[in-house]
C-alpha positions, 0 to 999 in steps of 0.5 A: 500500500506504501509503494502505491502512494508513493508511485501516486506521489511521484506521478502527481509531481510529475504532472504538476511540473508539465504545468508549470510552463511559465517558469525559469528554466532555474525554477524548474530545475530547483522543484524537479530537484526538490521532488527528487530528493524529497523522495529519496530522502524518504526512501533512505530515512523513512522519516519527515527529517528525512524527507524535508532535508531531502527536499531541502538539498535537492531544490539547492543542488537544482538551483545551481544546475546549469549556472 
């Protein structure tokens, strides 16, 4: 059941970011970042922690891609 609502998270994501087209390509980079590492922080730490330091760390490495 676990898997199931991830993958839906994952897929909800993705389809958000198709909407988004009016944003810089920097922008778009630190939410597909931040999405990223959202969810691998949750799959390696199992926790909230986990999942917002993940996050945290993916929006900053995607910010600075491309610069």
């Amino acid at each position: 059941m676990k898997n199931i609502v991830k993958l839906v998270a994952v897929l909800f994501i993705a389809g958000s970011m198709t909407a988004c087209s009016n944003m810089s390509q920097t922008q778009k980079n630190t939410a597909v970042g931040a999405a990223i590492g959202g969810v691998a922080g949750n799959v390696i730490g199992n926790s909230t922690g986990a999942t917002l330091g993940g996050a945290a760390l993916g929006g900053l490495i995607g910010s600075q891609v491309n610069k």
